[in-house]
C-alpha positions in Angstrom: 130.4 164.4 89.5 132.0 166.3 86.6 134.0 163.3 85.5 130.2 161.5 85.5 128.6 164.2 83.4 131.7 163.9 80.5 131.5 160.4 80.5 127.5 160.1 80.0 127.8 163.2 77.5 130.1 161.2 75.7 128.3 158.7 75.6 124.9 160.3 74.4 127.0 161.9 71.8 127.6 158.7 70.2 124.6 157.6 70.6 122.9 160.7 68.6 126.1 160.9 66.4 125.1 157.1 65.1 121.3 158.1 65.0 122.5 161.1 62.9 123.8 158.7 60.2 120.9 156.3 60.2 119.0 159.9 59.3 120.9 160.7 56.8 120.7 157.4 55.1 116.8 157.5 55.4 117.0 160.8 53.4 119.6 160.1 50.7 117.4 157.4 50.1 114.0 158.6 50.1 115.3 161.5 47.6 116.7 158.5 45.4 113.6 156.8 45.4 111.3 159.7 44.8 113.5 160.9 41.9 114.2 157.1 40.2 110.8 154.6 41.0 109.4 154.3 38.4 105.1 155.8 38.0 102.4 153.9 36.8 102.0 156.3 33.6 105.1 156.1 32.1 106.0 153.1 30.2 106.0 152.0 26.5 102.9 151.7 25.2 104.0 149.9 21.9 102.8 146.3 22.7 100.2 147.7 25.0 97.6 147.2 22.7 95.7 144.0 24.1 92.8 144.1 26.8 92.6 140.4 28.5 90.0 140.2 31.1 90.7 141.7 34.5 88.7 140.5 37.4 88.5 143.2 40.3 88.6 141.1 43.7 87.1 143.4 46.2 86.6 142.0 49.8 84.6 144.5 52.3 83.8 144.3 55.6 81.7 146.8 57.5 82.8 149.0 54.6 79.5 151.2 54.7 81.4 154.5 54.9 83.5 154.0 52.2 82.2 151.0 49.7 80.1 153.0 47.4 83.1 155.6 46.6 85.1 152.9 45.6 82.5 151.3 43.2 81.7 154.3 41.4 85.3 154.7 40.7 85.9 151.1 39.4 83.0 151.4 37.8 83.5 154.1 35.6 87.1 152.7 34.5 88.4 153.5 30.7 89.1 149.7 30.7 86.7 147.9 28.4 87.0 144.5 29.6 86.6 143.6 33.5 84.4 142.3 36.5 84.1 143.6 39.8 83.8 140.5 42.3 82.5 142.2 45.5 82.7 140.1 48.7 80.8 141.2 51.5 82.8 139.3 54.6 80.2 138.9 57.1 79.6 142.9 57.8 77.1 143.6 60.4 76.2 146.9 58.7 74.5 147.8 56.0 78.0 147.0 53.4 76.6 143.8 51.9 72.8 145.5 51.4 75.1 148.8 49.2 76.7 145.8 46.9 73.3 143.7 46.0 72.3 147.3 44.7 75.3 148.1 42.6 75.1 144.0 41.8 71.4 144.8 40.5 72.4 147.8 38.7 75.4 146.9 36.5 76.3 143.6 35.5 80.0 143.9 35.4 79.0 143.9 39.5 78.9 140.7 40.9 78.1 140.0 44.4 79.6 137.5 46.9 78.4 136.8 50.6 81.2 134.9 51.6 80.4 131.9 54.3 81.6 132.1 57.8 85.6 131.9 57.7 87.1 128.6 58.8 89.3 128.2 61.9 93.4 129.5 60.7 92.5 131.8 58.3 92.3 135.7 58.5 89.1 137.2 57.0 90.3 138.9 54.2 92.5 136.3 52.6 89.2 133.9 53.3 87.0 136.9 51.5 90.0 137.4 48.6 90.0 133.4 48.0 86.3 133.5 48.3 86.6 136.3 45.2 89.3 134.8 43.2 86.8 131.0 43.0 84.5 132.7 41.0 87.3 135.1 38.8 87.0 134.7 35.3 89.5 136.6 34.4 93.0 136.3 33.3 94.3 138.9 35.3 93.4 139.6 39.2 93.4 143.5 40.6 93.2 143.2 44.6 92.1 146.5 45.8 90.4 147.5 49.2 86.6 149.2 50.0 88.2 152.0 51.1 90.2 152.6 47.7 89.4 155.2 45.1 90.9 154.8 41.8 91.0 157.3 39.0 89.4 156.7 35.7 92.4 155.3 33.8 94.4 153.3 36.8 93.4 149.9 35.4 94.1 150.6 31.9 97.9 151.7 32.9 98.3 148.7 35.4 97.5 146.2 32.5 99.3 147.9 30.1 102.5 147.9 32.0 101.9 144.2 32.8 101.2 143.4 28.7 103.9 145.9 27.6 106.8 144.3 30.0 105.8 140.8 30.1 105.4 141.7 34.0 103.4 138.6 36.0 102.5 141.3 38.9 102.5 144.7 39.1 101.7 147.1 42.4 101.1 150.8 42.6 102.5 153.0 46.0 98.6 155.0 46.6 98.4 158.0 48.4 97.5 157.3 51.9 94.8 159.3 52.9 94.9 160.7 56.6 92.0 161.7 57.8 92.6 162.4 61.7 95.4 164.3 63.3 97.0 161.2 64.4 97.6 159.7 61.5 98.9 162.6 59.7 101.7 163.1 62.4 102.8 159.6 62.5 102.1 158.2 58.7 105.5 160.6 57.8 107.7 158.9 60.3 106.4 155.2 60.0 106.8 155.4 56.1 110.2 157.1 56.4 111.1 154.4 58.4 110.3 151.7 56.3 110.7 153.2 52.8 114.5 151.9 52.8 112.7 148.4 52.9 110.1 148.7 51.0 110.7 151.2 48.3 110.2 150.7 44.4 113.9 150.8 43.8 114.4 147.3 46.3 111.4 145.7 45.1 112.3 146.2 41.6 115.6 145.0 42.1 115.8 141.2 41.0 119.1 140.7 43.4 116.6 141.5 46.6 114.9 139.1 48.1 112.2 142.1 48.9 108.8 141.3 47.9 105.7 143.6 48.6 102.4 144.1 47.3 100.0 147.1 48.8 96.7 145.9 49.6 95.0 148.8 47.6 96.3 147.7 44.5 98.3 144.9 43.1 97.1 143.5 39.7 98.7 139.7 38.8 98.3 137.1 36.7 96.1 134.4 37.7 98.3 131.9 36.6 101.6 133.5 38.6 98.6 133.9 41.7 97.9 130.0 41.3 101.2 129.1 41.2 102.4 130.7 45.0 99.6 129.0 46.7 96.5 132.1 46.1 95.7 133.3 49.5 95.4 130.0 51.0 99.0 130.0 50.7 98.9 133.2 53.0 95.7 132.4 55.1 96.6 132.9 58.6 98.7 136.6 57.7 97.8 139.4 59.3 100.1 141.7 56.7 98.6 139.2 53.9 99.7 141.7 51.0 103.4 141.9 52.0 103.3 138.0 52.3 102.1 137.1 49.0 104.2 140.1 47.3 107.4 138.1 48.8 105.8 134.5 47.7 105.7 136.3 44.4 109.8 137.7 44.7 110.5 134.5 45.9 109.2 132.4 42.8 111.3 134.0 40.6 107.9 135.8 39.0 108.5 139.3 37.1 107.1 141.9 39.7 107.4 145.6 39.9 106.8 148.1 42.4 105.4 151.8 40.9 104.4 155.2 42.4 100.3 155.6 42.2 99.7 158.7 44.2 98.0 160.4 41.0 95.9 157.6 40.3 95.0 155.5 43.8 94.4 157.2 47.2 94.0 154.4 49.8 92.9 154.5 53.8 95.5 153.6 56.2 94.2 154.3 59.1 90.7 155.9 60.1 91.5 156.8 63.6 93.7 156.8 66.6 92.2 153.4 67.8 92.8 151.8 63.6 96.4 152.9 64.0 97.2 151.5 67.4 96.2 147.9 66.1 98.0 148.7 62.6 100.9 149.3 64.2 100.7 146.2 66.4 99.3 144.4 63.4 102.7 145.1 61.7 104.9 144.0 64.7 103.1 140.8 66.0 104.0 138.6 63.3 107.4 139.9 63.1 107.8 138.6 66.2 106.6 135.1 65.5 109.2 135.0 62.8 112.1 136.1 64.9 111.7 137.3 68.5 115.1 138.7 68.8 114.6 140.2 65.6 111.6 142.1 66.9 113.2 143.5 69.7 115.9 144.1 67.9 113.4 146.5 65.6 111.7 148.0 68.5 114.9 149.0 70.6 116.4 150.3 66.8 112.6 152.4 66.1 112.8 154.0 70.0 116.4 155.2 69.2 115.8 156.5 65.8 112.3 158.1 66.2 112.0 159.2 69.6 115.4 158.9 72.0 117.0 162.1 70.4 113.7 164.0 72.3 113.9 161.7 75.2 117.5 163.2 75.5 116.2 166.9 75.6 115.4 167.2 79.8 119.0 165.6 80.5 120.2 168.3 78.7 118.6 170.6 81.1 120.2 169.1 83.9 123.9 168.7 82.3 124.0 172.6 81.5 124.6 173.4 84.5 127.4 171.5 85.0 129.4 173.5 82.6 131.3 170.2 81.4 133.9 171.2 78.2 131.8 167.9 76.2 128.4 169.5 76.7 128.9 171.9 73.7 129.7 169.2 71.4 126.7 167.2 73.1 124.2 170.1 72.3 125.2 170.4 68.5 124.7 166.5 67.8 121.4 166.7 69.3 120.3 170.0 68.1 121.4 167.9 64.4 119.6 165.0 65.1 116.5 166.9 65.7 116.5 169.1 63.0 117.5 166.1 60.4 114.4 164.4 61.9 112.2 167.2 61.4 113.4 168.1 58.0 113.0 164.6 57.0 109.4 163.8 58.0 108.5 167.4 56.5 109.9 166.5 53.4 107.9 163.1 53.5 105.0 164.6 54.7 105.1 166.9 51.3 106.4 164.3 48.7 105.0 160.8 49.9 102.2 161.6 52.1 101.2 164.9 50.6 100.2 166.9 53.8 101.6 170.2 55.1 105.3 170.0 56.0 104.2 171.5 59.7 102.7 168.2 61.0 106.7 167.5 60.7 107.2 169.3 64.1 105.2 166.6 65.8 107.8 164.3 65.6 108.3 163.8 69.2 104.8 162.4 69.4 104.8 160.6 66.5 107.8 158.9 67.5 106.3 157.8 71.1 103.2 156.8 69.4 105.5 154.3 66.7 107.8 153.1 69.3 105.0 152.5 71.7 102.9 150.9 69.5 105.4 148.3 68.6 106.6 147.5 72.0 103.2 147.0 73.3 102.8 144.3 70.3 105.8 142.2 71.3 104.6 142.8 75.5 101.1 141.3 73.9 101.8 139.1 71.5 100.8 136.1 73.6 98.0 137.2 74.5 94.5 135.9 72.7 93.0 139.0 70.4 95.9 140.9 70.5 95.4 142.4 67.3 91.5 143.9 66.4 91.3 144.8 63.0 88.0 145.5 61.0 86.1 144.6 64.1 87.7 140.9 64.7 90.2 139.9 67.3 93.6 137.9 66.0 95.3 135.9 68.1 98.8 135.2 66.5 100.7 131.6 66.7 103.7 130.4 66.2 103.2 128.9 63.2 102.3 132.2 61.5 104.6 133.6 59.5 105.2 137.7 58.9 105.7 139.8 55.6 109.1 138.8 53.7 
């Protein structure tokens, strides 16, 4: 029995020992990026003296909550030259009704009820490509209905994109939490995939990481044309991701900057938005690459949650007063404490809630891992995904974020 308890304590040492490293990757790196991406104010504003025509493309659906905010805010940007193209994409509340009144008001406003959405595509892309047909302007600014942008957001978007010659430009937003749930498990989630999708990869031109955040990406219409628009993307569920890596992979001049000053964004709304936007993340990943998916499940389990799963074997190994529990105890106690320290400090720099939503981690961790391996249990299944009140059944010919 003793020999038993060494062995599996041995074991579970390495296993927490290799988790311990992952951890302190994750938070070498998420200092590095916090102190070198680059923000959306600061840039040379020498050549940034031209205003060509931006054309907001702003699809909504069932946005009632939420669409007027982020009108007022676009409307009363310092930019002097732009059009809001608002696409009401078939809401069944009262969304559609709020834009013909800001449509009636100010003629920068100008409203879209987009048709029915054909069979293969998702309903944003078909509300964004719905927008962009009747864009005038040179450049596009994607942004969602539950966005709110500060006064001068625009204005430093485009004049980063004149200044550097950039063909698309994206801005990190803060990500509002407005339920318990989300504030416990936004800190882990975007720990997890900062290392992949940070400023300081996407920026890099010898990654093959592309990424655009749905709450703000400005781009050339030209560059947008040229990777296929959102037709290109049609049946993604992650569509920003997947045109932000159409966009790496062309070759075009993208950057990545930090926002949180000047865009705060919804990310989720509740526990139930979430659960599918965790499983809308995970789904398509598996389409691309099954073993891949599992692979990225199995490695989220270990790193968010096993080091608490671990905690009641400890209880039972004390008492068998084995020489390797000691050693066991202080990898764990580590582990935990790296993982705590880690989410607090994302919680105060990237998500900007209080540090003590940190100590949740164990159930933000069950809630991450969870979520993704129920995606992969029911990927196969027809509307495994609900998002903004449709059901998403993914096939195999669809095709994840890059």
């Amino acid at each position: 029995m003793e020999l038993a308890f060494t062995v599996t304590n041995l074991v579970l040492a390495s296993i927490l020992t290799g988790i311990l490293g992952v951890w302190v990757y994750f938070l070498a790196y998420m200092m590095k990026s916090f102190r070198l991406a680059p923000r959306l104010e600061v840039f040379d504003r020498t050549n940034a003296n031209r205003f060509p025509k931006v054309s907001v493309i702003l699809p909504a659906r069932n946005e009632e909550r939420y669409i007027s905010r982020c009108l007022d805010s676009l409307l009363a940007q310092d930019y002097p030259n732009f059009e809001i193209i608002a696409i009401n994409d078939s809401s069944t509340d009262r969304t559609g009704e709020i834009i013909k009144q800001y449509a009636s008001k100010d003629p920068r406003v100008v409203h879209i009820d987009a048709p029915a959405k054909p069979e293969g595509w998702a309903g944003k892309n078909w509300a964004c490509h719905e927008g962009y047909l009747r864009a005038k302007g040179d450049l596009l600014l994607f942004t969602d209905a539950d966005t709110e942008h500060s006064s001068s957001a625009m204005s430093l978007a485009v004049g980063q994109v004149v200044s550097q010659g950039l063909d698309a430009l994206t801005a990190v937003p803060r990500l509002i939490c407005n339920d318990f749930w989300t504030k416990i498990t936004l800190p882990a989630l975007v720990t997890f995939l900062h290392t992949r999708f940070s400023p300081l990869r996407v920026n890099d031109p010898n990654t093959k990481t592309g990424y655009f955040f749905g709450s703000f990406f400005i781009i050339r219409k030209s560059t947008y044309e040229a990777v296929g628009t959102h037709e290109g993307v049609r049946t993604e569920l992650v569509e920003d991701g997947a045109l932000g890596g159409k966009v790496k992979e062309g070759k075009f001049k993208m950057k990545m900057v930090r926002g949180e000053q000047y865009i705060e964004a919804v990310w989720a709304r509740d526990l139930s938005t979430l659960w599918h936007g965790l499983r809308r993340l995970m789904i398509p990943i598996y389409y691309q690459n099954k073993t891949g998916a599992y692979l990225m499940a199995t490695a989220v389990f270990f790193i968010l949650f096993a080091p608490f799963a671990f905690l009641p074997y400890l209880l039972v190994a004390g008492f068998a007063g084995d020489l390797s529990f000691p050693i066991l105890v202080a990898i764990e106690a580590s582990t935990i404490a790296l993982i705590i320290a880690a989410n607090a400090i994302q919680c105060s720099k990237g998500v900007f809630e209080s540090p003590a939503y940190a100590l949740a981690a164990p159930l933000s961790g069950a809630i991450v891992s969870f979520g993704f391996l129920s995606a992969i249990i029911d990927a196969k299944k027809r509307g495994a995904v609900s998002w903004r009140g449709r059901q998403y059944t993914v096939s195999e010919n669809q095709h994840p974020i890059h």
